[in-house]
FIKOLZA-1660 file (N, C-alpha, C; in steps of 0.1 Angstrom, whole numbers, plus 5000, padded with zeros to 4 digits):
% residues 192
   i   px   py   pz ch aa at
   1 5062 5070 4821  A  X  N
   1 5049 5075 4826  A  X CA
   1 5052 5090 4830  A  X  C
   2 5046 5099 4829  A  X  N
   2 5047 5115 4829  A  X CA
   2 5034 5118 4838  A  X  C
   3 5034 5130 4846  A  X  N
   3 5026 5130 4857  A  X CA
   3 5024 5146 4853  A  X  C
   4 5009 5149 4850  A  X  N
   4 5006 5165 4841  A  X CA
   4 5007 5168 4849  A  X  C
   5 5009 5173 4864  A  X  N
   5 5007 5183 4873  A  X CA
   5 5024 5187 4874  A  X  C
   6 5031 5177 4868  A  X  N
   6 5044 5188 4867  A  X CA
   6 5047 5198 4860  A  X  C
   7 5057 5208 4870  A  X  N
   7 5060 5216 4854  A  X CA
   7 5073 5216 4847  A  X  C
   8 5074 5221 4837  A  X  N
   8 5082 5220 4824  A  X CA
   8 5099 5219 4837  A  X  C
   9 5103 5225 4845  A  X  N
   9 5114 5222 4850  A  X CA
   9 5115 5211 4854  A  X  C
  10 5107 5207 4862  A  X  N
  10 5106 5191 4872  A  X CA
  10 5105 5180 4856  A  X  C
  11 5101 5184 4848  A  X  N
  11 5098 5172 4836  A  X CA
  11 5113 5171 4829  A  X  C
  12 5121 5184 4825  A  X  N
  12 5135 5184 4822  A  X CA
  12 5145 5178 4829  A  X  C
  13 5142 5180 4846  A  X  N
  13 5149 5175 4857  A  X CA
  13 5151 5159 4853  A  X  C
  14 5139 5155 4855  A  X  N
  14 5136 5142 4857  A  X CA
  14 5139 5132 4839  A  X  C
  15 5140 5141 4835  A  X  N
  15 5139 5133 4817  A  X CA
  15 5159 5132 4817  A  X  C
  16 5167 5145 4823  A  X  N
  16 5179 5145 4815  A  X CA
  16 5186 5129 4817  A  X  C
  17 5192 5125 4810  A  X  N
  17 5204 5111 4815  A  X CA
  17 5213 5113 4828  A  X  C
  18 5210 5099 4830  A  X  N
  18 5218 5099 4845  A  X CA
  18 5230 5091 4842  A  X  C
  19 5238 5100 4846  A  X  N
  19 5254 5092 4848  A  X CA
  19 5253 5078 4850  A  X  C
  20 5262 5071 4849  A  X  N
  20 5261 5056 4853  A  X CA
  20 5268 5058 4863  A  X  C
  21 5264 5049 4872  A  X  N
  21 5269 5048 4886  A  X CA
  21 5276 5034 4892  A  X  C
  22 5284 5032 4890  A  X  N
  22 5291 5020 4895  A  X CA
  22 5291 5015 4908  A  X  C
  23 5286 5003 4907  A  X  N
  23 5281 4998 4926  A  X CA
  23 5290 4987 4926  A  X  C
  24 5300 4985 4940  A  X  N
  24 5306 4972 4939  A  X CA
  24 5290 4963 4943  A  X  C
  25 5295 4949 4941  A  X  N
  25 5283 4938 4948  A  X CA
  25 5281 4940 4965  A  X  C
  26 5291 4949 4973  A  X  N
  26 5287 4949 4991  A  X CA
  26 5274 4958 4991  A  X  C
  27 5280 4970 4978  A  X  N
  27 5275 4986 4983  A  X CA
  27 5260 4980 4978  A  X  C
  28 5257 4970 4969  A  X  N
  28 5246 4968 4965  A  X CA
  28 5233 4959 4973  A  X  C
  29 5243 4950 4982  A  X  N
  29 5240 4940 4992  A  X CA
  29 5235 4948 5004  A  X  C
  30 5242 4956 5007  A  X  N
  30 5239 4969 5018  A  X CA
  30 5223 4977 5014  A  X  C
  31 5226 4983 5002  A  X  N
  31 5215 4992 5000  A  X CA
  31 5203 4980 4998  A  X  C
  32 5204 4971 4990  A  X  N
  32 5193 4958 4998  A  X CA
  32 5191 4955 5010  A  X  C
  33 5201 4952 5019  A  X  N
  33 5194 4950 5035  A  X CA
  33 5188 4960 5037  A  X  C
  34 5191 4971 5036  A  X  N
  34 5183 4984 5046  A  X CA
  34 5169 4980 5037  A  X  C
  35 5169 4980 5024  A  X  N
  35 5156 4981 5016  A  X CA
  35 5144 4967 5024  A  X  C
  36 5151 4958 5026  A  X  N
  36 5144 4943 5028  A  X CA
  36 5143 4948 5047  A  X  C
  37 5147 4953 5053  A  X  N
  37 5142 4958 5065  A  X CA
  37 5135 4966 5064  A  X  C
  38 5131 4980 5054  A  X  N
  38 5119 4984 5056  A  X CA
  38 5108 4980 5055  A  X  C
  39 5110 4968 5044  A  X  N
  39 5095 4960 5037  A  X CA
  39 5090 4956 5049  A  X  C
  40 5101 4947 5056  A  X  N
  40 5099 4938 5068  A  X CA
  40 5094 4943 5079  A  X  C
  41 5097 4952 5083  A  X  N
  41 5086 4961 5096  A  X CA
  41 5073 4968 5091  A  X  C
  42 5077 4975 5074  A  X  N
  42 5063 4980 5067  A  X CA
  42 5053 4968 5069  A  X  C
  43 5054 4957 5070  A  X  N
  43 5047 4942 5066  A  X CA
  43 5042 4940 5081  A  X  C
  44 5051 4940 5092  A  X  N
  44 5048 4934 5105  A  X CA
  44 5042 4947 5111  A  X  C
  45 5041 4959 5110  A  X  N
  45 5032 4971 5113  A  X CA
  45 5017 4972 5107  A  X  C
  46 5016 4963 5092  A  X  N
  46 4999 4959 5090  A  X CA
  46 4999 4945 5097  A  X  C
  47 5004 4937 5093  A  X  N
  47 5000 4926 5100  A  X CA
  47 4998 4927 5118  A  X  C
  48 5001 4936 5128  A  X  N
  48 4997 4938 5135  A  X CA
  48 4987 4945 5136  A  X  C
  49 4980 4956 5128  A  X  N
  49 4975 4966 5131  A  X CA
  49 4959 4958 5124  A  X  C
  50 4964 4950 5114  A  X  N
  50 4953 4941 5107  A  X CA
  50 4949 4929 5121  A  X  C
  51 4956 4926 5129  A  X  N
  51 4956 4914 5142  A  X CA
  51 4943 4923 5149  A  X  C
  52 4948 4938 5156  A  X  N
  52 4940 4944 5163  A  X CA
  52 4929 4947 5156  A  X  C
  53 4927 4949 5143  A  X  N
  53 4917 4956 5135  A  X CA
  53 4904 4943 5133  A  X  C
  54 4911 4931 5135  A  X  N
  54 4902 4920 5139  A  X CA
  54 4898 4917 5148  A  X  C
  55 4902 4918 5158  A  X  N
  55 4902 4922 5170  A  X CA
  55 4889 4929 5173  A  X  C
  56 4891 4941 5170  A  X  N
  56 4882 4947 5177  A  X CA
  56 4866 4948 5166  A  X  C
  57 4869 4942 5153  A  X  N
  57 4856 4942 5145  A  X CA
  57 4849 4927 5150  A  X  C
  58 4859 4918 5156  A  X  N
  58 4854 4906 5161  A  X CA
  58 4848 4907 5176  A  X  C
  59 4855 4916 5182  A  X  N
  59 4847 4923 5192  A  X CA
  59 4830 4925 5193  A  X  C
  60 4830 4939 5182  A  X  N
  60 4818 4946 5179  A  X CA
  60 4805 4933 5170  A  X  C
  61 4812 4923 5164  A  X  N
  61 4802 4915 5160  A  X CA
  61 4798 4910 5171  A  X  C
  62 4803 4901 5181  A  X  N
  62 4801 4897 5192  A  X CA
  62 4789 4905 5200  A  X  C
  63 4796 4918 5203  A  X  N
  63 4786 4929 5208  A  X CA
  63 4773 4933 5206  A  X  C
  64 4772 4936 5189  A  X  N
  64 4760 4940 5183  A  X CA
  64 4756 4930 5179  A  X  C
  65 4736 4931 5182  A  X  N
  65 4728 4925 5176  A  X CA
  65 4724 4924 5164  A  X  C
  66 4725 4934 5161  A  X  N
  66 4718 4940 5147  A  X CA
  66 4720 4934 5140  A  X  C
  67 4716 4932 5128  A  X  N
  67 4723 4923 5112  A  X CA
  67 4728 4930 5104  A  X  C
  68 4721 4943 5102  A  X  N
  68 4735 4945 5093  A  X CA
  68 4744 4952 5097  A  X  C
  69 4752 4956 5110  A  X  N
  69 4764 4962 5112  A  X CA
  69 4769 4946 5114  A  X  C
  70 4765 4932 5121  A  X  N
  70 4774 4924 5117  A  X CA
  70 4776 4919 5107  A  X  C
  71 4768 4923 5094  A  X  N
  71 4769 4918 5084  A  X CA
  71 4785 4930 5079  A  X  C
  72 4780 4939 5083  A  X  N
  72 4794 4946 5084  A  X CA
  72 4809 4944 5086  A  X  C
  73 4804 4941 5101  A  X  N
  73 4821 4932 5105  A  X CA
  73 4825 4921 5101  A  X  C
  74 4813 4914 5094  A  X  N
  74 4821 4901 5091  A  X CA
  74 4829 4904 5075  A  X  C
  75 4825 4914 5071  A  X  N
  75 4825 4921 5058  A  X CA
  75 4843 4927 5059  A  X  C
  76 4840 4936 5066  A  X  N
  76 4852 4940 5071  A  X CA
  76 4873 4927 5080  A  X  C
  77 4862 4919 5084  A  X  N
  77 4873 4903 5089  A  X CA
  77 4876 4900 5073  A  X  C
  78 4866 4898 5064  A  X  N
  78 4870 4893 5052  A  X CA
  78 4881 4902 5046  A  X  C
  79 4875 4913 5045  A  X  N
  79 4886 4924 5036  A  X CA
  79 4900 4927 5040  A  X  C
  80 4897 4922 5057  A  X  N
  80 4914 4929 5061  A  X CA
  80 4923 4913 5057  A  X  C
  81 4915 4899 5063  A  X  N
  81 4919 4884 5057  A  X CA
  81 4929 4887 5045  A  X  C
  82 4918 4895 5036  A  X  N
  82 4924 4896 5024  A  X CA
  82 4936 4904 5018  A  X  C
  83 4934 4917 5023  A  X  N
  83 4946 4924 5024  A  X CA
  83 4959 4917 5027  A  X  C
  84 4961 4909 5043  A  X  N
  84 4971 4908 5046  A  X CA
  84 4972 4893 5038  A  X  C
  85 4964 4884 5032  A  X  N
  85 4971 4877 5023  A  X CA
  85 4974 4879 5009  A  X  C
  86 4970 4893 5005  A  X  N
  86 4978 4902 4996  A  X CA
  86 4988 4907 4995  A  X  C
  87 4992 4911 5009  A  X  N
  87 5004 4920 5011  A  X CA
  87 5015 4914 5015  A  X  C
  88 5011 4897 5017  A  X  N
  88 5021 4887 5021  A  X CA
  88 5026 4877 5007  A  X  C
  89 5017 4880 4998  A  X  N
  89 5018 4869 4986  A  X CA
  89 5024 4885 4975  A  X  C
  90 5019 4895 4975  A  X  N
  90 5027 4907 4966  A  X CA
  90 5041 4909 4973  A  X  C
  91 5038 4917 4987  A  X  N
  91 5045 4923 4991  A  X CA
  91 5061 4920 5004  A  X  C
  92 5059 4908 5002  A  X  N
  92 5066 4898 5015  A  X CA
  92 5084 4902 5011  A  X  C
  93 5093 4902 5017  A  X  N
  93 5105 4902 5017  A  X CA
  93 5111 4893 5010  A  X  C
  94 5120 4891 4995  A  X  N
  94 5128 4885 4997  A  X CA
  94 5147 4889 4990  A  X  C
  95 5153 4882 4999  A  X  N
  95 5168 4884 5000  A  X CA
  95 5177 4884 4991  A  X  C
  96 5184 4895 4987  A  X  N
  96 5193 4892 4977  A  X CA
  96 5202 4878 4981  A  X  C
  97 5205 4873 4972  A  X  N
  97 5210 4858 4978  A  X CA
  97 5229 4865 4979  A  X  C
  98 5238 4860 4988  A  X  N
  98 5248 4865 4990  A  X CA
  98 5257 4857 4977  A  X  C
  99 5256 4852 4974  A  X  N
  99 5266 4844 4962  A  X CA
  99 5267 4850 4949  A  X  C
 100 5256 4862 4945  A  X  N
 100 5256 4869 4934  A  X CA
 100 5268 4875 4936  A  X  C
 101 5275 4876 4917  A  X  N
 101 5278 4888 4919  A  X CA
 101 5276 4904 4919  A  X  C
 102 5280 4913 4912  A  X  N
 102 5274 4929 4910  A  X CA
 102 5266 4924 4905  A  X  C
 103 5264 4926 4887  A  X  N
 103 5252 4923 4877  A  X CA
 103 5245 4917 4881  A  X  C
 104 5240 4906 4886  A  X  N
 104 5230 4896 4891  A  X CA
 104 5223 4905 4902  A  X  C
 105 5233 4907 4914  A  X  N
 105 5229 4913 4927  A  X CA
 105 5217 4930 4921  A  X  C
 106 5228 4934 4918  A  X  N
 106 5219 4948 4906  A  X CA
 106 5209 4943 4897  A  X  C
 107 5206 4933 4888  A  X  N
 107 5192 4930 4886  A  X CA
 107 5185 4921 4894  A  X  C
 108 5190 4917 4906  A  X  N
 108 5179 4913 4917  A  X CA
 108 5174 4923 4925  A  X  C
 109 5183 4931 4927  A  X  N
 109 5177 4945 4938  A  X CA
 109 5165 4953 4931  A  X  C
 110 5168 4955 4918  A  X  N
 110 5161 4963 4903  A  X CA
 110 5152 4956 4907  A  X  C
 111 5147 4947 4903  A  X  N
 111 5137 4936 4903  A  X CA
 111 5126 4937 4914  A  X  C
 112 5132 4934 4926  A  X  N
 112 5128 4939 4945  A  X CA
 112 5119 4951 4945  A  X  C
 113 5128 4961 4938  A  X  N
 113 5123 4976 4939  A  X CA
 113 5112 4975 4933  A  X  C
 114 5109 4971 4915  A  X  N
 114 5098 4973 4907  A  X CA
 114 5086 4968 4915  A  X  C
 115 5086 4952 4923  A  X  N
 115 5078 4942 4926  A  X CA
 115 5075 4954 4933  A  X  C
 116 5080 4961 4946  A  X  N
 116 5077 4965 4956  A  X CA
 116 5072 4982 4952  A  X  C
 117 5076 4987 4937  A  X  N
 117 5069 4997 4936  A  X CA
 117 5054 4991 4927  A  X  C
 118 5055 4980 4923  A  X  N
 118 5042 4978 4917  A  X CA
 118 5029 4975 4928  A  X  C
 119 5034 4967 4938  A  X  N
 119 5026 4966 4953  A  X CA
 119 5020 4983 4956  A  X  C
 120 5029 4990 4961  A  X  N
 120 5023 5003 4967  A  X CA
 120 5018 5012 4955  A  X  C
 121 5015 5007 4946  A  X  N
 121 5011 5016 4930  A  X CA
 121 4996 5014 4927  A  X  C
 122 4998 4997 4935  A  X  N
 122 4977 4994 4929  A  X CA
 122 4971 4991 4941  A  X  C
 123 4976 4996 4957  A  X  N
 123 4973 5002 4968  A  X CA
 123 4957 5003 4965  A  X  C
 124 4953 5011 4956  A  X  N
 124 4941 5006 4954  A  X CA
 124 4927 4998 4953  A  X  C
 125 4935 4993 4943  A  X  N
 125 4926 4978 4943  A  X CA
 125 4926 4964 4950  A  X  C
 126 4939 4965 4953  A  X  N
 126 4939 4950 4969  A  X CA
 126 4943 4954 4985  A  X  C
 127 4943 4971 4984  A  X  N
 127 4939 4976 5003  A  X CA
 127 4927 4981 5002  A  X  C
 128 4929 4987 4995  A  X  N
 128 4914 4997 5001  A  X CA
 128 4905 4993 4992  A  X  C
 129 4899 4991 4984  A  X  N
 129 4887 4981 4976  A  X CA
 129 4881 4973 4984  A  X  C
 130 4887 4965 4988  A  X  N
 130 4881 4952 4998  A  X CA
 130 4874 4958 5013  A  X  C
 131 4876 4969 5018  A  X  N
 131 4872 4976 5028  A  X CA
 131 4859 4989 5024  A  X  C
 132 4856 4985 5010  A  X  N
 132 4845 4994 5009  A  X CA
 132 4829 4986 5010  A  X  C
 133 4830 4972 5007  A  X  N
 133 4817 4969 5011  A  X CA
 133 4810 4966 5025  A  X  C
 134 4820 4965 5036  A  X  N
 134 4817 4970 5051  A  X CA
 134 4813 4980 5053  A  X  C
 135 4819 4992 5043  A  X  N
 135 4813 5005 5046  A  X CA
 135 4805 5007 5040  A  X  C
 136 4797 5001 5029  A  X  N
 136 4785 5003 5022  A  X CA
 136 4776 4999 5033  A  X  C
 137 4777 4983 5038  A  X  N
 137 4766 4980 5043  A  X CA
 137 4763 4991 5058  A  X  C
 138 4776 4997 5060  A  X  N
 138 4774 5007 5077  A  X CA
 138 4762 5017 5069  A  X  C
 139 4766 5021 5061  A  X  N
 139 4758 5033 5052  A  X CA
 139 4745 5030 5052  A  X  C
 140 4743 5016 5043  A  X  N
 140 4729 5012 5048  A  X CA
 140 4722 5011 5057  A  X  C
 141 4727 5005 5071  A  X  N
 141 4725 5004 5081  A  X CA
 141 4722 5017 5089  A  X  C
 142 4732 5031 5086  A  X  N
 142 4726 5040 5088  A  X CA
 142 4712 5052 5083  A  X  C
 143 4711 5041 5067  A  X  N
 143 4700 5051 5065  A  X CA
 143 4688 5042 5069  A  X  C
 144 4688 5031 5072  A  X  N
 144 4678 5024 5078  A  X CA
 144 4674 5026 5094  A  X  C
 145 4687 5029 5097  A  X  N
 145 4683 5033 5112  A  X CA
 145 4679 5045 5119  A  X  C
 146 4684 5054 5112  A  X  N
 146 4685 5073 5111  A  X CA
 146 4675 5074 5105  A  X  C
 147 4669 5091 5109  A  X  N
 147 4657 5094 5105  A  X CA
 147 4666 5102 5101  A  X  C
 148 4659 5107 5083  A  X  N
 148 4663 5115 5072  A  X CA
 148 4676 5124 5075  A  X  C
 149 4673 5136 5083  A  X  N
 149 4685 5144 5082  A  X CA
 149 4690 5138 5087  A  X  C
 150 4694 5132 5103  A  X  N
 150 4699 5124 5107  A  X CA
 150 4711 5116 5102  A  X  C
 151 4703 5110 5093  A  X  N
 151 4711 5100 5085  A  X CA
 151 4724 5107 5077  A  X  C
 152 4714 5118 5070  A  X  N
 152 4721 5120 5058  A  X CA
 152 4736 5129 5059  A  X  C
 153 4735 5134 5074  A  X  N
 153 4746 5141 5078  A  X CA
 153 4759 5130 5085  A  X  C
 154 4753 5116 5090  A  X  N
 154 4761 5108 5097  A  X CA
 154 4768 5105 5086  A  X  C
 155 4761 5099 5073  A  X  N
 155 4764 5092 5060  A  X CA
 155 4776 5102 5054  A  X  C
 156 4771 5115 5055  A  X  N
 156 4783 5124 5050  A  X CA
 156 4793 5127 5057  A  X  C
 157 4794 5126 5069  A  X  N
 157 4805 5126 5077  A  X CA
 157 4812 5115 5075  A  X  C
 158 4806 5101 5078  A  X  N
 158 4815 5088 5074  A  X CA
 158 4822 5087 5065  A  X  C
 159 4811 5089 5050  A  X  N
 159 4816 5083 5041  A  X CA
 159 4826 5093 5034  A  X  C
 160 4824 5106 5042  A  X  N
 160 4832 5115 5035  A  X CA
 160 4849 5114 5040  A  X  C
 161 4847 5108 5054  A  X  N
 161 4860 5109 5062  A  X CA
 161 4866 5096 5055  A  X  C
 162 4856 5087 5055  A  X  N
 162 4862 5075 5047  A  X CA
 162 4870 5076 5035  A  X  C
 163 4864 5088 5023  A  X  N
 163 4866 5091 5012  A  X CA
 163 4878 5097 5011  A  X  C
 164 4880 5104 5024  A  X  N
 164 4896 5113 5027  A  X CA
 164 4903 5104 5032  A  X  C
 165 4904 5100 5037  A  X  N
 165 4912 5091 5041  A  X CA
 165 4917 5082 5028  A  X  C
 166 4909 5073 5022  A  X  N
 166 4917 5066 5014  A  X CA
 166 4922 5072 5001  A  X  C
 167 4919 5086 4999  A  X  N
 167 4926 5093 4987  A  X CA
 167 4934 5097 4994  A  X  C
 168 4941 5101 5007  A  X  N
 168 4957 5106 5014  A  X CA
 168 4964 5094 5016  A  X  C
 169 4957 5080 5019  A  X  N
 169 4970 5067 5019  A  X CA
 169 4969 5064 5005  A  X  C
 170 4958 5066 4991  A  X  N
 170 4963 5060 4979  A  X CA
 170 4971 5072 4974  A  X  C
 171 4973 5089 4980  A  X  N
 171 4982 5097 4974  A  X CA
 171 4998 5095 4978  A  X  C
 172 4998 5088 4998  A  X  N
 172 5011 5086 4996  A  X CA
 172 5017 5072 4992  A  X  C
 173 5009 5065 4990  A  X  N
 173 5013 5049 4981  A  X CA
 173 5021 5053 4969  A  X  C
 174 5010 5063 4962  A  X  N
 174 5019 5070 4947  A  X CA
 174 5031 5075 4951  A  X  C
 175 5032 5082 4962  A  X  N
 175 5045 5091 4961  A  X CA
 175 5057 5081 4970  A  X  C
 176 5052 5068 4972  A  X  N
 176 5063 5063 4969  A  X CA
 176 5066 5051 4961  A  X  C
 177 5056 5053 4957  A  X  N
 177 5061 5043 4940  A  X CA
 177 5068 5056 4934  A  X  C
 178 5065 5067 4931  A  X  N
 178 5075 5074 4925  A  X CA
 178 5092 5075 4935  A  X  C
 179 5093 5076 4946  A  X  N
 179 5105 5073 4950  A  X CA
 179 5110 5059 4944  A  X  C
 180 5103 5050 4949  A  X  N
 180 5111 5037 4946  A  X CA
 180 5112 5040 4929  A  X  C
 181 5107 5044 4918  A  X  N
 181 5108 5045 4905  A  X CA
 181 5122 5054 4904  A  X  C
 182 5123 5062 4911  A  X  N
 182 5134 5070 4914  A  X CA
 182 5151 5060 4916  A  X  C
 183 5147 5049 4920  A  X  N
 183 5162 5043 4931  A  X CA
 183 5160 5033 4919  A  X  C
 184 5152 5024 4914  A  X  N
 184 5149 5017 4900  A  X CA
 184 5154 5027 4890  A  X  C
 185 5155 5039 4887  A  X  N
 185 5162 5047 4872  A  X CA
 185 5178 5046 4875  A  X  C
 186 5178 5053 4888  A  X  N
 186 5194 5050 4896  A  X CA
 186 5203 5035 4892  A  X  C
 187 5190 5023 4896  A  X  N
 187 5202 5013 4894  A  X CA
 187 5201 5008 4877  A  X  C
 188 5191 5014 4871  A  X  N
 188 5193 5009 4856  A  X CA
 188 5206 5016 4851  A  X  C
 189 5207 5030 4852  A  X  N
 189 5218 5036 4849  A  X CA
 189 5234 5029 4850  A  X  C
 190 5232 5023 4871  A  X  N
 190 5242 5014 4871  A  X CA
 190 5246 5003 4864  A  X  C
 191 5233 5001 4856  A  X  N
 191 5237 4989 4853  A  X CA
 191 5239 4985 4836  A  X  C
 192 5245 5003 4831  A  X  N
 192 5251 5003 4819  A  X CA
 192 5264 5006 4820  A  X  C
% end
């Protein structure tokens, strides 16, 4: 996969052959633990942040009468539900088993990385997808409630801040599926 915003150096960089690199089975067991403790805090920092984020949309239903901002939060409980049973059924930790040897341990770790660069690659369509029909119905809600300009500056402020936001967390999801695609070319190499 080639990325047009590069240029002709970075495309030579990245295309020439990579030495093969020889990993005993520790050095590879190692670079797996650190890797399966990032997942594992990346994992327990949404699943907490997804706990509060119910939290407080379970709050605001409570609070507001209206129907469609709770039609909102209940919109929003669903999509985060969903996320974290996304990111627990894609993205969940698991262990190089210690009985491998090198080869085995090296296409288990390979394997870990692709799973876990394919997770932050479609970032797209099972994080932030699911969190756009809450914000449709807010939108609605505010053009129903707002008088014309009103509205149409709230609508642009939200939806625009909304819009920035999820193109800077789906720009760094990409940039690190290209790292992890990076440490995946590394261990293929090693593993000629």
């Amino acid at each position: 996969m080639t990325d047009n915003s590069q240029t002709p150096v970075q495309t030579i960089w990245q295309n020439q052959p990579v030495e093969g690199i020889h990993m005993s089975a520790e050095a590879i067991r190692n670079r797996s633990v650190k890797f399966e403790r990032r997942v594992y805090w990346r994992n327990v920092r949404e699943y907490v942040s997804s706990a509060a984020a119910i939290c407080m949309f379970g709050f605001f239903l409570v609070r507001d009468h209206r129907t469609l901002p709770r039609i909102a939060y209940v919109l929003f409980i669903a999509g985060i539900v969903w996320v974290v049973l996304q990111l627990h059924r894609k993205g969940s930790v698991k262990t190089v088993p210690a009985v491998l040897g090198t080869s085995p341990s090296l296409a288990f770790f390979r394997s870990e990385l692709e799973r876990q660069r394919d997770v932050v690659q479609s970032v797209l369509s099972w994080y932030l997808a699911p969190m756009i029909p809450g914000f449709v119905v807010l939108t609605l809600d505010m053009v129903h409630r707002l008088p014309f300009p009103a509205s149409l500056g709230a609508i642009v402020l939200m939806d625009g801040g909304v819009a920035l936001l999820f193109f800077v967390i789906w720009r760094i999801n990409l940039r690190a599926a290209r790292c992890l695609q990076r440490k995946i070319d590394e261990l293929r190499a090693a593993e000629q």
